[in-house]
N, CA and C of each residue as an Amber inpcrd file, in Angstrom:
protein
   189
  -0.7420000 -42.8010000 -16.3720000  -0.4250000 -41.8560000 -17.4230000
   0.4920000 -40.7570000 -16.8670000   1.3430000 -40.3460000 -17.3690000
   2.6600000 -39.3040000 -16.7910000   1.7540000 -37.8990000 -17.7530000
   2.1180000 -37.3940000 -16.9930000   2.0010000 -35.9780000 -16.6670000
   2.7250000 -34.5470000 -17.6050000   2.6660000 -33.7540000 -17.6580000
   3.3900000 -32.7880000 -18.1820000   4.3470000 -31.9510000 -17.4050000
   5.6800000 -32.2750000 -17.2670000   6.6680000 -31.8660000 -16.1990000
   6.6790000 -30.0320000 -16.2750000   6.0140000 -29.5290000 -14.9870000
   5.6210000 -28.1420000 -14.7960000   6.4560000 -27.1380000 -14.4240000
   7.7960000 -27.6970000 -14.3170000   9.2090000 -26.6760000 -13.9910000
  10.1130000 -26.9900000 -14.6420000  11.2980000 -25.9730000 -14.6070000
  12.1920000 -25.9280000 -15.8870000  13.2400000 -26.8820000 -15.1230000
  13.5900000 -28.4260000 -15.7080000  14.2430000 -28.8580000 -15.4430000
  15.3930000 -28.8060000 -14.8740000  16.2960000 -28.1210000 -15.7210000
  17.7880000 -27.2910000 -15.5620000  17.9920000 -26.4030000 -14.2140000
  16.9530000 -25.4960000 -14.5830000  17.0390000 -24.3630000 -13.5130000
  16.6500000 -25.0610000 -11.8620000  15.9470000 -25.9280000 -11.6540000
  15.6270000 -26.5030000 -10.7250000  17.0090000 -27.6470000 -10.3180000
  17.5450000 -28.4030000 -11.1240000  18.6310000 -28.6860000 -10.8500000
  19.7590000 -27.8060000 -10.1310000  19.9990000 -26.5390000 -11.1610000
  20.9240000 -26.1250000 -10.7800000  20.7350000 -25.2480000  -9.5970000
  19.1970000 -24.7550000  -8.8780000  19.2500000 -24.3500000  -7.7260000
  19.3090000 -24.8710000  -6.5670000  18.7860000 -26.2810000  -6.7170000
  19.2100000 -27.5840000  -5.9930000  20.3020000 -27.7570000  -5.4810000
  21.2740000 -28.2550000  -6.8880000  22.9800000 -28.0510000  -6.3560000
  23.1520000 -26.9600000  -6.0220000  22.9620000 -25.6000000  -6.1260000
  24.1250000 -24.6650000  -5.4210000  23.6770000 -24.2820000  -4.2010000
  22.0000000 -24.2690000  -4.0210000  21.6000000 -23.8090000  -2.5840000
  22.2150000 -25.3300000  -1.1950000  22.3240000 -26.1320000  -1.8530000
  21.8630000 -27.6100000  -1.1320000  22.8880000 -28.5560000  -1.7470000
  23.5830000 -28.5380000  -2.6330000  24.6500000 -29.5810000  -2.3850000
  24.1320000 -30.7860000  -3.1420000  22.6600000 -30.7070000  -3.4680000
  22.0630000 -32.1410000  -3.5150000  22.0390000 -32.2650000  -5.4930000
  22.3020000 -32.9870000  -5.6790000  21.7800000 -33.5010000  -7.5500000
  19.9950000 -34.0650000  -7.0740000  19.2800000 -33.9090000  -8.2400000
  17.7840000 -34.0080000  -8.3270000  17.4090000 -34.9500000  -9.0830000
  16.6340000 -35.9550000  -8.5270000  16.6540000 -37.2850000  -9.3430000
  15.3720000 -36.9310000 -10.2840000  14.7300000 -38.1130000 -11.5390000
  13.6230000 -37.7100000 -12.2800000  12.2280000 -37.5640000 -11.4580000
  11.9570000 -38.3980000 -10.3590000  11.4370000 -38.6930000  -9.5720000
  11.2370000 -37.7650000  -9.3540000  12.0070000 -37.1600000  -8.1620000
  11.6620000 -35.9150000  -7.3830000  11.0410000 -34.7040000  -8.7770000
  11.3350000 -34.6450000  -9.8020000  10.8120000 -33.6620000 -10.6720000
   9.6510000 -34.0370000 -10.8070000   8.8000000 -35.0930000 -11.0430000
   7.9240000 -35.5160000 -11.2510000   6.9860000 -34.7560000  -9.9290000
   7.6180000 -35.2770000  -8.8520000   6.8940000 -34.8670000  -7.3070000
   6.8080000 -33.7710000  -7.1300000   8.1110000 -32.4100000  -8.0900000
   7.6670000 -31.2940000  -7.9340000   6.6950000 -30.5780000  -8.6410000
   6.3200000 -31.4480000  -9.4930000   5.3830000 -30.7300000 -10.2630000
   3.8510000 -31.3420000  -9.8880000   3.5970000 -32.3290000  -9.3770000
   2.4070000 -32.9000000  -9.0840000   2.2820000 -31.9770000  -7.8160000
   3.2630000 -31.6270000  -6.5920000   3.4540000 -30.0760000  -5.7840000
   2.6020000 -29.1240000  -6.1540000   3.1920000 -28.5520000  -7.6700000
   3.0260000 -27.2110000  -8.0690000   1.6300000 -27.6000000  -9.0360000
   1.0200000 -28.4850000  -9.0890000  -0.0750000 -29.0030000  -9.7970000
  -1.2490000 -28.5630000  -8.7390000  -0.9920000 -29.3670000  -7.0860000
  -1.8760000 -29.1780000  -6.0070000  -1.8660000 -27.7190000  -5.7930000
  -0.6670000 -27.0940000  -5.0870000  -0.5550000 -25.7720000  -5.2250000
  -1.7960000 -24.5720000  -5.7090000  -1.7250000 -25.0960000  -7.2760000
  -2.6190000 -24.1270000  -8.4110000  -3.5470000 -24.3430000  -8.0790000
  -4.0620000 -26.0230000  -8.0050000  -5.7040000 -25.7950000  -8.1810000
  -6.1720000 -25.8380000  -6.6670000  -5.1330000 -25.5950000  -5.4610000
  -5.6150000 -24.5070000  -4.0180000  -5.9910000 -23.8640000  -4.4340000
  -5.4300000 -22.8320000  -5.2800000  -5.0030000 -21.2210000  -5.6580000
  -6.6520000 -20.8020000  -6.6530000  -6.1990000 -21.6220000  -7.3990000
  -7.6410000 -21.4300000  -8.2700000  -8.6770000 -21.5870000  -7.5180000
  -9.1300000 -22.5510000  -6.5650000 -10.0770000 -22.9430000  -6.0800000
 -10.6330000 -21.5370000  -5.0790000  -9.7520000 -20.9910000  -4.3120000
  -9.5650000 -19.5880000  -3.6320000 -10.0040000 -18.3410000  -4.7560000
  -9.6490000 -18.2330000  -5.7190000 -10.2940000 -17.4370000  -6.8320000
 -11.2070000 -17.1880000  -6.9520000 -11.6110000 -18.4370000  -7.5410000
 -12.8660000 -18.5470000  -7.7640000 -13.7240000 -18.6470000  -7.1320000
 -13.8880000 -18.7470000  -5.1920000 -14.4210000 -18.6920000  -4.4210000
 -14.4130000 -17.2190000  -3.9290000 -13.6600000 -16.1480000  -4.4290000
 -14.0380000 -14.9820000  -4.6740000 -14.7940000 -14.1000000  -5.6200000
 -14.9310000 -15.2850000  -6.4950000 -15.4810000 -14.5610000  -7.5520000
 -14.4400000 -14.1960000  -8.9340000 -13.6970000 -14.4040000  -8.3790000
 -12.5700000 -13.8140000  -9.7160000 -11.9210000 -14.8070000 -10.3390000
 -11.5380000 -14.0990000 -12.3270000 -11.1360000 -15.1810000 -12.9320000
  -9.8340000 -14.7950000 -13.5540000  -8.5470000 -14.7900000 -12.1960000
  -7.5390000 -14.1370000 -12.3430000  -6.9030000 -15.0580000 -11.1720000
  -6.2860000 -15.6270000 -11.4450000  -4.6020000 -16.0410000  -9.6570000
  -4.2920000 -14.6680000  -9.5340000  -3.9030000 -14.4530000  -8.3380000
  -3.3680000 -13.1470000  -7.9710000  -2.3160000 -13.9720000  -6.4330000
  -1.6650000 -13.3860000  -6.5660000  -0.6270000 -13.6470000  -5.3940000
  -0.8080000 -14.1230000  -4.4370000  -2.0890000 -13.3610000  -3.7990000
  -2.5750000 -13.7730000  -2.5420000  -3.5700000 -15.0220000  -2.4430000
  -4.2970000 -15.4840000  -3.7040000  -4.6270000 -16.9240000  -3.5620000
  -3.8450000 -18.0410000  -3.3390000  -1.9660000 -17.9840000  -3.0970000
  -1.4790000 -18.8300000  -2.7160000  -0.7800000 -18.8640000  -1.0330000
  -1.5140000 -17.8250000  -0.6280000  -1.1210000 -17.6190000   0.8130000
  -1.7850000 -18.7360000   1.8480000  -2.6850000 -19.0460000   1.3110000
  -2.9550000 -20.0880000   2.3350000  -3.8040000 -19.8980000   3.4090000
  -4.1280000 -18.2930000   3.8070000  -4.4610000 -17.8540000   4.8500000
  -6.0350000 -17.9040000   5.1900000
């Protein structure tokens, strides 16, 4: 079952090409968002292991 694509297509393209030279296949969009999928529910998981029912910046630090 496919997924709900979690970044703005366009804008991710076009920072692609100008930082990097590179065009962005569908694929890789797919991979960035299953990324930014793992990412969150780190982030959440850190939250809520504080107690809180808010992301705040620092639940994606990693630390």
């Amino acid at each position: 079952m496919e997924q709900e694509t979690l970044v703005v297509v366009s804008k991710l393209k076009k920072y692609v090409k100008s930082a990097h030279g590179l065009n962005t296949s569908a694929t890789a969009i797919s991979a960035i968002s299953e990324a930014v999928r793992k990412v969150c529910d780190e982030a959440a998981a850190q939250a809520k292991s504080d107690g809180r029912k808010t992301l705040l910046d620092r639940d994606f630090q990693g630390d």
